[in-house]
N, CA, C and O atoms as a MOPAC input file, in Angstrom:
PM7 MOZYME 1SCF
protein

 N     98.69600 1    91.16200 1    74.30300 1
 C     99.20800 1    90.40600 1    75.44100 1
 C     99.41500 1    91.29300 1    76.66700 1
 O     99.25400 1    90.84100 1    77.80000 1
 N     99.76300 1    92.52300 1    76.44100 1
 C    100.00000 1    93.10800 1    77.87800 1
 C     98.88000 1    93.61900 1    78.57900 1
 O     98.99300 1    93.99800 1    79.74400 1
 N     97.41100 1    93.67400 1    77.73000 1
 C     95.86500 1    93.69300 1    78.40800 1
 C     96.14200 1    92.70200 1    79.18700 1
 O     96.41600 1    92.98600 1    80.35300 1
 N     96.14900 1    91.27900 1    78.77200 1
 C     96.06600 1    89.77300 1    79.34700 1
 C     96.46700 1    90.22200 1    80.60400 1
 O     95.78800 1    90.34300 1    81.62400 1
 N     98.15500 1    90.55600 1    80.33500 1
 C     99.35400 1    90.57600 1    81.56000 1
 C     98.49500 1    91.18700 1    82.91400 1
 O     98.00800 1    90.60300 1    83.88200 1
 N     98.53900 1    92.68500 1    82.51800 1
 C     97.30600 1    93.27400 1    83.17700 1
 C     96.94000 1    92.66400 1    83.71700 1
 O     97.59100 1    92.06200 1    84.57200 1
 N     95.42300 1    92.45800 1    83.45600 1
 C     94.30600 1    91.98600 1    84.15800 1
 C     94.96100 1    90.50600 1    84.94400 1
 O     94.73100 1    90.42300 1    86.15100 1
 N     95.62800 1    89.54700 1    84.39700 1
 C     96.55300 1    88.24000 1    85.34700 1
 C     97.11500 1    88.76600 1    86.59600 1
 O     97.10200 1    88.15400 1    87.66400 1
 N     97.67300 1    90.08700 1    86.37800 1
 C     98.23300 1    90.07200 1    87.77200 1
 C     97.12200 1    90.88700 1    88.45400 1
 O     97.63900 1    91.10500 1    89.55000 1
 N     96.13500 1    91.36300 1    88.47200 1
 C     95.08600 1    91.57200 1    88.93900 1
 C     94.44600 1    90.70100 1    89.82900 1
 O     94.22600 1    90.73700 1    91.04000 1
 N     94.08400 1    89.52100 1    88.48700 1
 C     94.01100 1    88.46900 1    89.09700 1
 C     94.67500 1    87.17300 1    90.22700 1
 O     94.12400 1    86.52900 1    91.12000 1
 N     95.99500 1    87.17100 1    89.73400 1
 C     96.90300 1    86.85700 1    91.19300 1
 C     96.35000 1    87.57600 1    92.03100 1
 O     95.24500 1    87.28100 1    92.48500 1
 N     96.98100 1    88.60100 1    92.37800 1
 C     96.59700 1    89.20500 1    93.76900 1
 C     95.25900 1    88.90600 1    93.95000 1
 O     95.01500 1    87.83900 1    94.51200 1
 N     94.58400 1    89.41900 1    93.69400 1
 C     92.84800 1    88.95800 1    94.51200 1
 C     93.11600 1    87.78000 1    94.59400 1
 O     92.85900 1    87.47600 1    95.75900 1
 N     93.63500 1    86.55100 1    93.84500 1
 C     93.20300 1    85.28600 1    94.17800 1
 C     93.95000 1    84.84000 1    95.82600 1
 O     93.43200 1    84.19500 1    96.73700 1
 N     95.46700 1    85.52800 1    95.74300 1
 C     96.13500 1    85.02800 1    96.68700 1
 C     95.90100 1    85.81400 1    97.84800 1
 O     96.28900 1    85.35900 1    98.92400 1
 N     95.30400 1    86.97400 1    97.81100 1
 C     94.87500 1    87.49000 1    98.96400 1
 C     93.69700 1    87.11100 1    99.99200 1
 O     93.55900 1    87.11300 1   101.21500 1
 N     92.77000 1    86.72500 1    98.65400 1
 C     91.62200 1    86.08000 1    99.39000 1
 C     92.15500 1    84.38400 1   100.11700 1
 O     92.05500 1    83.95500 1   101.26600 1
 N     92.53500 1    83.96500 1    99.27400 1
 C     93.58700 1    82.72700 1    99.70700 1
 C     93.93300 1    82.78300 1   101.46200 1
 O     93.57800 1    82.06200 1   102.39500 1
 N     94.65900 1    83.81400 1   101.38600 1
 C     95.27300 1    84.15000 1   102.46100 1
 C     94.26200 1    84.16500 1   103.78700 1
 O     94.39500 1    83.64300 1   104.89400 1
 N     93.13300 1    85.02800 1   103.18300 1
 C     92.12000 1    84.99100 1   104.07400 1
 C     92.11300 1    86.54100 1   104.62700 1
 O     92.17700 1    86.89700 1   105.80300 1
 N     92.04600 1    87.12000 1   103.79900 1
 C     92.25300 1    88.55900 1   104.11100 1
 C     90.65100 1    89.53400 1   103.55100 1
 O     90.10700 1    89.34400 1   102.46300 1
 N     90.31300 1    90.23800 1   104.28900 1
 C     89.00000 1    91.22000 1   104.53400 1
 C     88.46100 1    91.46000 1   102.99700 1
 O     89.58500 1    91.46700 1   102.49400 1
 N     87.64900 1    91.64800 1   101.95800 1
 C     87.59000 1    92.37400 1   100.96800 1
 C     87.80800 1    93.71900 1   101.17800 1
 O     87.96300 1    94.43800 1   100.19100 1
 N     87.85400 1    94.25000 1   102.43600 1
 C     88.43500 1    95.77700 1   102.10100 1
 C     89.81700 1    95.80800 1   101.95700 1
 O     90.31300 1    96.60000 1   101.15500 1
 N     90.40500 1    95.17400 1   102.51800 1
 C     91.62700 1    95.05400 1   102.77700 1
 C     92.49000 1    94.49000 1   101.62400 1
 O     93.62400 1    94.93700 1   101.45600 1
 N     91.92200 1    93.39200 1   100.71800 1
 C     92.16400 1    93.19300 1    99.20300 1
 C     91.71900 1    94.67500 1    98.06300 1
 O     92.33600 1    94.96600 1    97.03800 1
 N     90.82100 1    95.22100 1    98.47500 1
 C     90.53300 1    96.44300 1    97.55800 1
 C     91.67200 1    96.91000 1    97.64700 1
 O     92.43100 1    97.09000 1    96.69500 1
 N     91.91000 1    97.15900 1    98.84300 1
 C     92.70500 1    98.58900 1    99.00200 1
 C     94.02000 1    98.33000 1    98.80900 1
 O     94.70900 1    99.33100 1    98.61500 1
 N     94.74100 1    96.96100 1    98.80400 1
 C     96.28100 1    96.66400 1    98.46300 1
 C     96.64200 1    96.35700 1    96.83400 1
 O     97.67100 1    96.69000 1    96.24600 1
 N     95.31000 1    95.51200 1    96.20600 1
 C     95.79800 1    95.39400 1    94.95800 1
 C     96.19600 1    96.21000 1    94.20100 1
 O     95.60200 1    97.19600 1    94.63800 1
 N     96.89300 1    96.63400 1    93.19200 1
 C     97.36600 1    97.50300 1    92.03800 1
 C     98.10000 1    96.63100 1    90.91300 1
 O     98.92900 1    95.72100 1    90.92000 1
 N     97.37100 1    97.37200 1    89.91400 1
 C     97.90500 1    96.80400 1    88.64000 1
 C     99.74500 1    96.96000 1    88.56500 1
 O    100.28200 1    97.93900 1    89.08300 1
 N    100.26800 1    96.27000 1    88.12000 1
 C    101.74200 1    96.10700 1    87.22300 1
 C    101.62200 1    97.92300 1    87.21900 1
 O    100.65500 1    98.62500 1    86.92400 1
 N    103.03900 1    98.32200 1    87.68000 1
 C    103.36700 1    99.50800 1    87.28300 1
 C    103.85300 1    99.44500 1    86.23600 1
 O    103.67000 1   100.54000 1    85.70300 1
 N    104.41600 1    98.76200 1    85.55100 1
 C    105.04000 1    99.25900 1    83.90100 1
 C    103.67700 1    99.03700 1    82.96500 1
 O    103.25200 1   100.11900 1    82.55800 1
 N    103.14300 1    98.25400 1    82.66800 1
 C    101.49500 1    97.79700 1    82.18800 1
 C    100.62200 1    99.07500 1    82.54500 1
 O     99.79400 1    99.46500 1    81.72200 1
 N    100.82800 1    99.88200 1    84.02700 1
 C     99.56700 1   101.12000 1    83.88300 1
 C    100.23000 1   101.69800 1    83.44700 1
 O     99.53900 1   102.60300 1    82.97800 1
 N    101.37300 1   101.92100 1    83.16800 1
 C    101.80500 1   103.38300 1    82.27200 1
 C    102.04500 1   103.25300 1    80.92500 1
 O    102.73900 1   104.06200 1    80.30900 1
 N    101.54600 1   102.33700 1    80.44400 1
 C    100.75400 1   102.03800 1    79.11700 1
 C    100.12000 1   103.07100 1    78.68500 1
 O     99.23900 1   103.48300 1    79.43900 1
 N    100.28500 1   103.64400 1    77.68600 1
 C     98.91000 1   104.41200 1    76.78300 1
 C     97.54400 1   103.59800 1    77.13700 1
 O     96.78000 1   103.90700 1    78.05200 1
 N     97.38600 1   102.55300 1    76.28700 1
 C     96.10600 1   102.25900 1    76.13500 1
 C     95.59700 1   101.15600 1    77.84700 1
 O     94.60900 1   100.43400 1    77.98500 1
 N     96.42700 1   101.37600 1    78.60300 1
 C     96.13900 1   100.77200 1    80.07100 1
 C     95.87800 1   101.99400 1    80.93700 1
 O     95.96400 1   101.82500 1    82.15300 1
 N     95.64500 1   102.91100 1    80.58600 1
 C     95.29100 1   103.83100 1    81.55900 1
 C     94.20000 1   103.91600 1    82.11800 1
 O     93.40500 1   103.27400 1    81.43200 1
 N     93.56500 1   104.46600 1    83.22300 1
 C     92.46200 1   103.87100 1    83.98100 1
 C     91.69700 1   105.55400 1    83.60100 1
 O     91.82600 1   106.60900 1    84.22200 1
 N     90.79600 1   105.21100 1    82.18500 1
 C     90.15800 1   106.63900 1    82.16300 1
 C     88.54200 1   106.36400 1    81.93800 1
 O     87.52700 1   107.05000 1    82.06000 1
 N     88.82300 1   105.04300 1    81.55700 1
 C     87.14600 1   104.73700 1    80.96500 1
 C     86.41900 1   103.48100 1    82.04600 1
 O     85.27000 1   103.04800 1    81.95700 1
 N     87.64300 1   103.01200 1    83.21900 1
 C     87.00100 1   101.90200 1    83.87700 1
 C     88.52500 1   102.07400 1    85.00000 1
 O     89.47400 1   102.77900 1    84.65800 1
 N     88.50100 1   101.31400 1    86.30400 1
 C     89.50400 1   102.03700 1    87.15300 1
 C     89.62900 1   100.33400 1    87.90900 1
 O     88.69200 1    99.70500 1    88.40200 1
 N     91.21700 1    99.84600 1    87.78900 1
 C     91.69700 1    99.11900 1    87.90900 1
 C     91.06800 1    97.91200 1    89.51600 1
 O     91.17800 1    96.70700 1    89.74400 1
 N     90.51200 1    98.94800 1    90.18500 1
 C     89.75600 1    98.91800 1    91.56500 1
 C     88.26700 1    98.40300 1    91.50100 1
 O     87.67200 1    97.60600 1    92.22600 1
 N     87.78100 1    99.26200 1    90.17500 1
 C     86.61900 1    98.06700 1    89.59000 1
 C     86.70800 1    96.56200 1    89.23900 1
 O     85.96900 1    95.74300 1    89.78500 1
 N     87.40700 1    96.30500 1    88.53600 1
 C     88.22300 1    95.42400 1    88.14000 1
 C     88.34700 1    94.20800 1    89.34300 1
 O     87.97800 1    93.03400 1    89.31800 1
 N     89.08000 1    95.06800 1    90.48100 1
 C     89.08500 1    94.19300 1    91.65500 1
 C     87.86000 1    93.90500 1    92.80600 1
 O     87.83400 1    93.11200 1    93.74800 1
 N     86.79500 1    94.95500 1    92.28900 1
 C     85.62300 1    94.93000 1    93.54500 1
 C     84.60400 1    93.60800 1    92.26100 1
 O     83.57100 1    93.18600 1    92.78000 1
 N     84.75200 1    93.31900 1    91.49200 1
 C     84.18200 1    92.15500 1    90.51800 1
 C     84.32700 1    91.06500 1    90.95300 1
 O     83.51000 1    90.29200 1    91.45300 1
 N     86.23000 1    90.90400 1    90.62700 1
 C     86.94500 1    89.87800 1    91.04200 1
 C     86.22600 1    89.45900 1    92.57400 1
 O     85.82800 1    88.30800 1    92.75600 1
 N     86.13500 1    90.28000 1    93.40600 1
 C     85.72100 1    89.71300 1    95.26900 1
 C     84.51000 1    89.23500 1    94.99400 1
 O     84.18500 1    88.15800 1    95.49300 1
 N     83.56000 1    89.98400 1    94.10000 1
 C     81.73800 1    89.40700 1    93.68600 1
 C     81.79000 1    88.31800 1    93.39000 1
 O     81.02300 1    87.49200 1    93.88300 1
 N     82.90200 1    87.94400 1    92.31600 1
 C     83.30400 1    86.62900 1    91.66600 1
 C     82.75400 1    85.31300 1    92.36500 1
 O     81.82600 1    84.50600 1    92.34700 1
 N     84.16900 1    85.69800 1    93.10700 1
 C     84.37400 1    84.90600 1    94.07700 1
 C     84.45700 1    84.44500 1    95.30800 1
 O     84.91500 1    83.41400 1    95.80000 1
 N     83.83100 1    85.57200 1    95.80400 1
 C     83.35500 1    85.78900 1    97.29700 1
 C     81.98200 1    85.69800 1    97.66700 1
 O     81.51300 1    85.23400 1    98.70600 1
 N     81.32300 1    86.25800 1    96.57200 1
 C     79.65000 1    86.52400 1    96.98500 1
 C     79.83200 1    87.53500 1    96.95700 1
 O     80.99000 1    87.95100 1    96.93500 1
 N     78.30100 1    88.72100 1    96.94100 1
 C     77.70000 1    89.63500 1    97.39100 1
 C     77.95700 1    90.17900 1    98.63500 1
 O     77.80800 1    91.40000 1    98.68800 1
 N     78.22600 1    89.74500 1    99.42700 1
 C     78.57200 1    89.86500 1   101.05100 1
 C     80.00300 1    90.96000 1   101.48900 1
 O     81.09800 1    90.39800 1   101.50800 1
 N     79.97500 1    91.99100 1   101.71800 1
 C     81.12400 1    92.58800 1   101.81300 1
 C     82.07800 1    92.06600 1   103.34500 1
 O     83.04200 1    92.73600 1   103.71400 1
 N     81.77400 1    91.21500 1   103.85800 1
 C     82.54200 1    91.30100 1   105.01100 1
 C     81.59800 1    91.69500 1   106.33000 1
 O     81.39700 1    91.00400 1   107.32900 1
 N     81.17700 1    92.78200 1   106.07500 1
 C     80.53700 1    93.38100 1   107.53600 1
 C     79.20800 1    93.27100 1   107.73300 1
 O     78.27700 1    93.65400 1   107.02400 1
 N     79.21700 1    92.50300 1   109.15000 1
 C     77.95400 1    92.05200 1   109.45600 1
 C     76.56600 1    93.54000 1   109.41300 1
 O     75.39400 1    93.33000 1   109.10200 1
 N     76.98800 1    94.57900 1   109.70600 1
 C     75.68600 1    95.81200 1   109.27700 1
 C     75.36500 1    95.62700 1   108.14800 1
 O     74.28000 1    95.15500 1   107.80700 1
 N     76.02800 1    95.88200 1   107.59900 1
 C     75.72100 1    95.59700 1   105.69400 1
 C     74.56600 1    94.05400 1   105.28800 1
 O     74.11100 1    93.77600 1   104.17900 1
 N     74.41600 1    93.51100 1   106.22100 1
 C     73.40200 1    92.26400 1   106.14600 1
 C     72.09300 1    92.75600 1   106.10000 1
 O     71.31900 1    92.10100 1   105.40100 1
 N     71.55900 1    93.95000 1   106.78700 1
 C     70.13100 1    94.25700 1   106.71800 1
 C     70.38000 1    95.86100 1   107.46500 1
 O     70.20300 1    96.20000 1   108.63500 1
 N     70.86700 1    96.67800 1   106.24900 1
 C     71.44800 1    98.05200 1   107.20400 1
 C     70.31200 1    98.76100 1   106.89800 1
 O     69.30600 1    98.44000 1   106.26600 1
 N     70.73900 1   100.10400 1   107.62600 1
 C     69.85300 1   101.25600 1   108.08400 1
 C     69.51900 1   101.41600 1   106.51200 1
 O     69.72800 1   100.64400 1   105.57700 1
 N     68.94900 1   102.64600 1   106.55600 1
 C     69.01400 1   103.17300 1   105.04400 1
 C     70.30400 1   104.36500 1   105.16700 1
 O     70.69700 1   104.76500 1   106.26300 1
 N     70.84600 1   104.82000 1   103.92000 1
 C     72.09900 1   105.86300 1   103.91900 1
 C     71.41400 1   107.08600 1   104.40900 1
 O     72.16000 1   108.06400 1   104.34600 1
 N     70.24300 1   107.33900 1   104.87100 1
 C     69.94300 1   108.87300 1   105.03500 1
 C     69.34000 1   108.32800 1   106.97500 1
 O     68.91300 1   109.17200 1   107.76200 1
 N     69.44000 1   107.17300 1   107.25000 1
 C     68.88600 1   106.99900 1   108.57400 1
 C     70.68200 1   106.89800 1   109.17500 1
 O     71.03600 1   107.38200 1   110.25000 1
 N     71.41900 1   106.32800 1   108.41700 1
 C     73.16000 1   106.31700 1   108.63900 1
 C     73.89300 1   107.33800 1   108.81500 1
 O     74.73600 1   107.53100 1   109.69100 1
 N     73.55500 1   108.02200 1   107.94200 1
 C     73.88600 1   110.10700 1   107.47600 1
 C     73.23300 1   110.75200 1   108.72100 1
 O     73.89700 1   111.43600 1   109.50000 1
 N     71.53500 1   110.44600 1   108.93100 1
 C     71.39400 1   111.08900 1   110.47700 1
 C     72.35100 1   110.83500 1   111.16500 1
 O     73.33700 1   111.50500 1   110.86000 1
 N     72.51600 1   110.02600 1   112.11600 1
 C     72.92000 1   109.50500 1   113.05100 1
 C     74.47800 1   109.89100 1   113.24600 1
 O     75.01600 1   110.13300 1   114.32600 1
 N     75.16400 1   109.90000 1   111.81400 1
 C     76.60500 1   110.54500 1   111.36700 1
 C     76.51700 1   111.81200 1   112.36600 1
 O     76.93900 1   112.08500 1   113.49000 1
 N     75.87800 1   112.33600 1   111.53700 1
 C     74.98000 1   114.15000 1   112.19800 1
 C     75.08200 1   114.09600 1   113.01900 1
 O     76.10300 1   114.60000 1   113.48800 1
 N     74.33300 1   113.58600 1   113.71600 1
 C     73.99200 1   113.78500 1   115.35300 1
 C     75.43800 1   113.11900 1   116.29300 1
 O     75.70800 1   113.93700 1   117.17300 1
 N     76.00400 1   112.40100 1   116.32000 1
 C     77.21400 1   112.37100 1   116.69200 1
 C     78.43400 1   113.20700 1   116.59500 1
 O     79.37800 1   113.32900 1   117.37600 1
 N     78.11400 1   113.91100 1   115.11400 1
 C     79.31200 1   115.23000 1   115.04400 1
 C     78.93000 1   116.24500 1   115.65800 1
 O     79.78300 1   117.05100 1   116.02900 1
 N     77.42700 1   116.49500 1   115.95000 1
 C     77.15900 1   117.72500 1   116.28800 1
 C     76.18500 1   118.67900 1   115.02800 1
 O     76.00400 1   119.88100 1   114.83100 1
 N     75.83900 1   117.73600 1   114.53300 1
 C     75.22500 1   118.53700 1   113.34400 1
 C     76.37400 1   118.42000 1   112.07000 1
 O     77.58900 1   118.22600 1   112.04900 1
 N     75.07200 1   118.69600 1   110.77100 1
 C     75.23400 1   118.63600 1   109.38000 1
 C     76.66200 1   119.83600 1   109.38500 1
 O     77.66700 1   119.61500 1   108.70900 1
 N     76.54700 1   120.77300 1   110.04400 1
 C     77.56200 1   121.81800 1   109.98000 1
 C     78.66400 1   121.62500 1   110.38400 1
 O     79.55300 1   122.41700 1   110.07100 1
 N     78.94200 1   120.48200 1   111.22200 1
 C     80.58400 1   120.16400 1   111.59600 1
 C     80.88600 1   119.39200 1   110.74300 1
 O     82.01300 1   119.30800 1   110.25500 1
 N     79.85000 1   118.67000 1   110.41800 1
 C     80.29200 1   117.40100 1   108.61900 1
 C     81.11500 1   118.32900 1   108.05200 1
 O     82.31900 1   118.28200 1   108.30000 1
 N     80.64800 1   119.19300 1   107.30600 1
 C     80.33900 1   120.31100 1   106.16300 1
 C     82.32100 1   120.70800 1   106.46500 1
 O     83.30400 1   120.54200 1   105.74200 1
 N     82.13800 1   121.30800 1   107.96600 1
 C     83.81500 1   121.80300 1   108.28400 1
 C     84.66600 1   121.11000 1   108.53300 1
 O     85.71200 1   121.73800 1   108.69600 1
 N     84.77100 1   119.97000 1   108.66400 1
 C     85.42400 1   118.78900 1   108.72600 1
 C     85.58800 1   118.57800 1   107.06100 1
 O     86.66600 1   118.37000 1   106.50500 1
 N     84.80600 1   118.63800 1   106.65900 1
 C     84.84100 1   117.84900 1   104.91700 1
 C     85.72000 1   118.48400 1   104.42400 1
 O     86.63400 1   117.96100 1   103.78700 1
 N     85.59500 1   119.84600 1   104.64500 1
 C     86.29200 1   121.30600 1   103.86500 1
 C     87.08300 1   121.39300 1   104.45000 1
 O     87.63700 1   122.38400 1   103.97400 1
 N     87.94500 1   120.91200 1   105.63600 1
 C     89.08700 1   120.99200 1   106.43600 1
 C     90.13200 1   120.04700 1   105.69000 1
 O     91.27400 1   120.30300 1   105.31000 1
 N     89.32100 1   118.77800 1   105.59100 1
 C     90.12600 1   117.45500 1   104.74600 1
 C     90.26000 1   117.88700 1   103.23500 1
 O     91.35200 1   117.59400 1   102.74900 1
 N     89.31800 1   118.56400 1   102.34100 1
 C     89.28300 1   118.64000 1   101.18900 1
 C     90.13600 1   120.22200 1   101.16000 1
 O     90.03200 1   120.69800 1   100.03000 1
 N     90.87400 1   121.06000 1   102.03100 1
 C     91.48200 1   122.11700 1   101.37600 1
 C     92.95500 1   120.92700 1   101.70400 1
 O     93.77500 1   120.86900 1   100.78700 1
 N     93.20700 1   120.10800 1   102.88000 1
 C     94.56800 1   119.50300 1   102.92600 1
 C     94.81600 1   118.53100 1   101.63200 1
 O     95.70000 1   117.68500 1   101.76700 1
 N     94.12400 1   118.57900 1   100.41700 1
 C     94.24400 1   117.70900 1    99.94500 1
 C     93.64500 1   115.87600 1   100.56400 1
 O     94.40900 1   114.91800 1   100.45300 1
 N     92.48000 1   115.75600 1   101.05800 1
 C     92.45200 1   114.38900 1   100.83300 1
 C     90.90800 1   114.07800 1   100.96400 1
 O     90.19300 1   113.69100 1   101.88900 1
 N     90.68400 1   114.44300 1    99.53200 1
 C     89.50100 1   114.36000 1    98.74300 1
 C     88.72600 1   112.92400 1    98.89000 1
 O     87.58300 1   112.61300 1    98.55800 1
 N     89.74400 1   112.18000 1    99.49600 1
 C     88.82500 1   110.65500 1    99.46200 1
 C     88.06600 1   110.80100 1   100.55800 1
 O     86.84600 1   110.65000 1   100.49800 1
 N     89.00100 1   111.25800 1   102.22100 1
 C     87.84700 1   111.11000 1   103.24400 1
 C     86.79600 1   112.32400 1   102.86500 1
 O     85.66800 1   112.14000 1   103.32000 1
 N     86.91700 1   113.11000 1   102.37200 1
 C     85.54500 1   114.48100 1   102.21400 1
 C     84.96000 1   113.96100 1   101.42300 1
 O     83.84700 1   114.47700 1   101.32500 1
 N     85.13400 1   113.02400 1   100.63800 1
 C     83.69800 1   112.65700 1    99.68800 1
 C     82.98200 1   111.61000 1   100.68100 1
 O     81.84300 1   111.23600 1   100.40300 1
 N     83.48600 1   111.23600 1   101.57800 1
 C     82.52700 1   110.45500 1   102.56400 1
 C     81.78100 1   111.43800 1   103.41000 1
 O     80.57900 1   111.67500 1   103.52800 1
 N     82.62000 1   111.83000 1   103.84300 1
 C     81.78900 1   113.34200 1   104.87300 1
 C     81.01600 1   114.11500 1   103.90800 1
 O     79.94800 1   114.41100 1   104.44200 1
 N     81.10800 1   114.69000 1   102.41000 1
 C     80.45300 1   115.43200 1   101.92400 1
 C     79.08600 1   113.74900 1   101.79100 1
 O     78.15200 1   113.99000 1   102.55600 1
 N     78.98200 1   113.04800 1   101.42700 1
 C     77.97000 1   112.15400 1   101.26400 1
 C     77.20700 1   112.04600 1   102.24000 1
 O     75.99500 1   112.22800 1   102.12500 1
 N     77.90700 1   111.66500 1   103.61000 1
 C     76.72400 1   112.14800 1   104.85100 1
 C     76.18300 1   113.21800 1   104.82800 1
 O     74.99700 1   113.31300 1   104.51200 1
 N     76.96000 1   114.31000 1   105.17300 1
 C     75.84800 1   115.66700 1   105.34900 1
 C     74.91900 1   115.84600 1   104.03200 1
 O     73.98700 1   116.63400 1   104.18900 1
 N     74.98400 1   115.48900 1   103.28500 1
 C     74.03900 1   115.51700 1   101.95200 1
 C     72.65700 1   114.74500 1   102.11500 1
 O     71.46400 1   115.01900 1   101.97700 1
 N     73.36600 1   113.71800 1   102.45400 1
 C     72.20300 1   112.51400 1   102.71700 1
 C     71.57500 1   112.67400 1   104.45100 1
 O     70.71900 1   111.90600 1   104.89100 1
 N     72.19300 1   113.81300 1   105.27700 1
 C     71.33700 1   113.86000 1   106.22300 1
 C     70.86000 1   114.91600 1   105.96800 1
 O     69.67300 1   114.88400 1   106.29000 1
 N     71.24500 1   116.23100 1   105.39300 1
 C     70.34500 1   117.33200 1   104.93500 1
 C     70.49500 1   117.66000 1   103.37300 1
 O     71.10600 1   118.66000 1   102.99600 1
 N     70.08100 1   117.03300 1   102.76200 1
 C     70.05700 1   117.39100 1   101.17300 1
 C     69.75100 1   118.77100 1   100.81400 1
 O     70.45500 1   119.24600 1    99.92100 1
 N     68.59300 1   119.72400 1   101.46700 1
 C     68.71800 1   120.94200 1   101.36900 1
 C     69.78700 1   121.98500 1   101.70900 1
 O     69.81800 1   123.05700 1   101.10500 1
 N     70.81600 1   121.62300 1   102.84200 1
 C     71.90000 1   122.36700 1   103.26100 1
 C     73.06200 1   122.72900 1   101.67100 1
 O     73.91500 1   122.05000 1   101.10000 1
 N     72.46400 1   124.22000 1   101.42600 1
 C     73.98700 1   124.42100 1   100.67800 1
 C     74.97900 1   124.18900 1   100.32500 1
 O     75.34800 1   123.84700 1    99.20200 1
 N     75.93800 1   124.45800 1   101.89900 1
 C     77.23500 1   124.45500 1   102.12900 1
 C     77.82500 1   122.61700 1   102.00200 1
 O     78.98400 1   122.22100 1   101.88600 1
 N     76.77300 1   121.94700 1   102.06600 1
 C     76.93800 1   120.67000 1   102.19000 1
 C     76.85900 1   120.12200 1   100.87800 1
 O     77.55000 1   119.11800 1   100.70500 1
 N     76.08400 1   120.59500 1    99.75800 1
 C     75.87800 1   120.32700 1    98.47700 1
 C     77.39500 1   121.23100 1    97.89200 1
 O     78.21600 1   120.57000 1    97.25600 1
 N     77.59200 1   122.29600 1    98.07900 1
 C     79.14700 1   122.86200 1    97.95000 1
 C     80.23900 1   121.86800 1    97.96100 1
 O     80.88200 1   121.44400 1    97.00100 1
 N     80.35200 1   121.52500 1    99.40100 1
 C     81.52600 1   120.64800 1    99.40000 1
 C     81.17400 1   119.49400 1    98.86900 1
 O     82.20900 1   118.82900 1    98.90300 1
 N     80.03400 1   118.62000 1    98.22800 1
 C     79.74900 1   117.46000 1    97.75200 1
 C     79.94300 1   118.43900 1    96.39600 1
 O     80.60100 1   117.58000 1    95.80800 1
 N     79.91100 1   119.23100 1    95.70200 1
 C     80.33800 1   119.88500 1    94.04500 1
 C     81.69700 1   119.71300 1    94.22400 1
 O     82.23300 1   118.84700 1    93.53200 1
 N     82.64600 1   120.60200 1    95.31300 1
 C     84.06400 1   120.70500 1    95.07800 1
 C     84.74400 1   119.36900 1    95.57200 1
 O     85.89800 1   119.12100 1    95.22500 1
 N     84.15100 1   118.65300 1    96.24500 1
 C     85.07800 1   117.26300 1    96.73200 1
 C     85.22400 1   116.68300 1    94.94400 1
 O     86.30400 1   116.63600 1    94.35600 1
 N     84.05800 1   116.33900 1    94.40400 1
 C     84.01500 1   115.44900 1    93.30100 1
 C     84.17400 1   116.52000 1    91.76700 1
 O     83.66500 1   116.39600 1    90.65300 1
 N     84.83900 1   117.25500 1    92.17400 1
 C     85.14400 1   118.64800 1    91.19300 1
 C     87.23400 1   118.24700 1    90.90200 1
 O     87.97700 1   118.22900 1    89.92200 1
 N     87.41300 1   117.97000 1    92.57800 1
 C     88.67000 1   117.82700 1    92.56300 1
 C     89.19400 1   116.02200 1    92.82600 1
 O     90.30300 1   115.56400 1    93.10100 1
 N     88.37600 1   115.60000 1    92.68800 1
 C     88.33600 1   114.13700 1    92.66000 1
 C     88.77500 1   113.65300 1    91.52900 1
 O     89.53600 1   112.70600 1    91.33100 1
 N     87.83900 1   114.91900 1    90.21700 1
 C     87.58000 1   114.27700 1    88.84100 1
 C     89.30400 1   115.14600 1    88.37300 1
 O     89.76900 1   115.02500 1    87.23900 1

């Protein structure tokens, strides 16, 4: 029963958020499981992550469609990753920016920045570096 519990209040929230009329990013990013239920032994998020769970739930019942009109017929991620580039100034300010965010601790925005400079220069090192240590300290 406390799987059930779980996943129900999972389910509330996405239902009443979307209800509400609120963004799918904006439902990703607020739902969370029952704090007494994740600190469960066997509810721990090691083999599947409570956020999966909720990006389903929006497929469910939302559609395929994330919200944002680019995402309808977008660039490709390495024509997106250019363009990233060329607005920072090059693959090399990604790279110090990534490693600026990822020594302060906040591994979520550097795995975006390490993903651009990767995907605009896949040969760059220092850029494959911080795409090893972002998702080194992620894991």
């Amino acid at each position: 029963t406390d799987t059930a519990a779980y996943l129900r209040a999972l389910v509330e929230q996405v239902l009443r958020r979307m209800n509400d009329g609120q963004t799918p990013e904006e439902i990703f990013h607020a739902v969370e499981p029952d704090p007494e239920l994740a600190q469960l032994a066997y509810l721990q998020a090691r083999y599947d992550h409570p956020k999966f769970i909720v990006r389903n739930l929006l497929r469910l019942w939302g559609g395929w469609w994330n919200g944002n009109p680019a995402d309808l017929l977008p660039a490709t991620w390495e024509r997106q990753a250019n363009e990233i580039a060329a607005l920072a100034g090059g693959v090399t300010a990604i790279v110090a920016r990534g490693r600026a965010l990822l020594d302060g601790g906040d591994s979520v925005a550097a795995a975006h920045l390490a993903e651009w400079a990767t995907r605009a220069d896949p040969g760059d090192l220092a850029a494959q570096q911080l795409k090893r240590d972002v998702y080194q300290q992620r894991l």
